[in-house]
matplotlib code that plots the C-alpha trace (Angstrom):
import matplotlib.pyplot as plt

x = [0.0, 1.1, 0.8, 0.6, -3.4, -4.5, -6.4, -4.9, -8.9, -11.7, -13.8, -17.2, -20.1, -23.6, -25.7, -28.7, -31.7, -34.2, -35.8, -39.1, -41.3, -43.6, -46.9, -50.1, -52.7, -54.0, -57.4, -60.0, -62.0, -65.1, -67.4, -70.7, -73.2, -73.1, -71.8, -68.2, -67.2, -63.2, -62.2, -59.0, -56.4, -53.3, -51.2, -48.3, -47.3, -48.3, -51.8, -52.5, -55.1, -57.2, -59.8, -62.2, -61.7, -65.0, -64.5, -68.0, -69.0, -71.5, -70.3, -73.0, -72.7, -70.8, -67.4, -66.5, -63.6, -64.6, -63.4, -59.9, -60.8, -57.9, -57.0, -55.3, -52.5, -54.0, -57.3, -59.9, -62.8, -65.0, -64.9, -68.2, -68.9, -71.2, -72.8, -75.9, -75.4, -71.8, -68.6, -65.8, -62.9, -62.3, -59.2, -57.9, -55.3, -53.0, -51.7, -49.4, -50.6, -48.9]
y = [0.0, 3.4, 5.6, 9.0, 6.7, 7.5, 10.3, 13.4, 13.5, 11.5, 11.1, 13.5, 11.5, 12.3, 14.1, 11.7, 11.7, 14.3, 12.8, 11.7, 14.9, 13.7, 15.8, 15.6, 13.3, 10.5, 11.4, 9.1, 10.7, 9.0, 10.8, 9.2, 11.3, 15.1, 14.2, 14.2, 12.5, 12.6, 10.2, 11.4, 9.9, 12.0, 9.7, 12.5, 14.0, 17.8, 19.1, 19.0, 22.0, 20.2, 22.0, 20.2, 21.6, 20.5, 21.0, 20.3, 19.4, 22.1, 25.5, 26.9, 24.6, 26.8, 24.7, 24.9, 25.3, 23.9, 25.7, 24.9, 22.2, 21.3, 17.6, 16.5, 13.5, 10.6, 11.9, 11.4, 13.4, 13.3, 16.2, 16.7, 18.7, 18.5, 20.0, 20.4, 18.2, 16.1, 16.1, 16.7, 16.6, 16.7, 16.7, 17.4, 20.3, 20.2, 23.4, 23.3, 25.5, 29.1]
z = [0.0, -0.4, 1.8, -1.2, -1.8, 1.6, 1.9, 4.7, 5.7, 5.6, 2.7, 3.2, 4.3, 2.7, 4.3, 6.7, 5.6, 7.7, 10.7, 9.7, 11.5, 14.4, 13.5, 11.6, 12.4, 10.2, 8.7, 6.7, 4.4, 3.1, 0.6, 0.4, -2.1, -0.7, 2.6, 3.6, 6.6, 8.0, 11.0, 12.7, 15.2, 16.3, 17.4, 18.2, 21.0, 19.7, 19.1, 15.8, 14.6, 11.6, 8.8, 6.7, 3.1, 0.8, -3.6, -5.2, -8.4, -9.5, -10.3, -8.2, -5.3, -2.5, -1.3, 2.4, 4.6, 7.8, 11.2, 12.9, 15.1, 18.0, 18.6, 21.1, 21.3, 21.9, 20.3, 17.8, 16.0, 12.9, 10.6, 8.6, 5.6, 2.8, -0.6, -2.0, -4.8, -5.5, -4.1, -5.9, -3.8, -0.1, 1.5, 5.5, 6.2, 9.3, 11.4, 14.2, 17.2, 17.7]

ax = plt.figure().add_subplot(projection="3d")
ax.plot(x, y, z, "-o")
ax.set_aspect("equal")
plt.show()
């Protein structure tokens, strides 16, 4: 071996992967004709501040945002929303507490 191939410091190591981030509770989200029903379980040790968000189908059909409703660790809740006619979409959004 020769001693000119060893390198005077050691090679740079890539960088780790981020830790995988502890927050957001897991939400179910069933659409069943114009009703919207979300089941939700935080399982993390922050509260978790969660909003219903409701698309529908029909132009004229109004689409909701739901109110900021606090969940606890350890907790669950069911979100509700609906429409007058279909659903298009409906989706959960997550907010950390100030």
């Amino acid at each position: 071996m020769n001693l000119a191939d060893i390198p005077a410091e050691p090679p740079v190591q890539p960088p780790r992967p981020a830790a995988r981030e502890l927050f957001g509770s897991d939400c179910d989200t069933e659409i069943t004709g114009s009703t919207v029903v979300a089941t939700c379980h935080n399982a993390y040790p922050e509260t978790d501040l969660l909003r219903l968000h409701v698309e529908c189908e029909r132009w004229w059909d109004v689409d909701g945002d739901g109110a900021l409703v606090p969940l606890d660790p350890a907790g669950r809740t069911r979100l509700t929303g609906r429409c007058w006619k279909e659903v298009r979409t409906a989706w959960v959004s997550h907010q950390r507490t100030p």
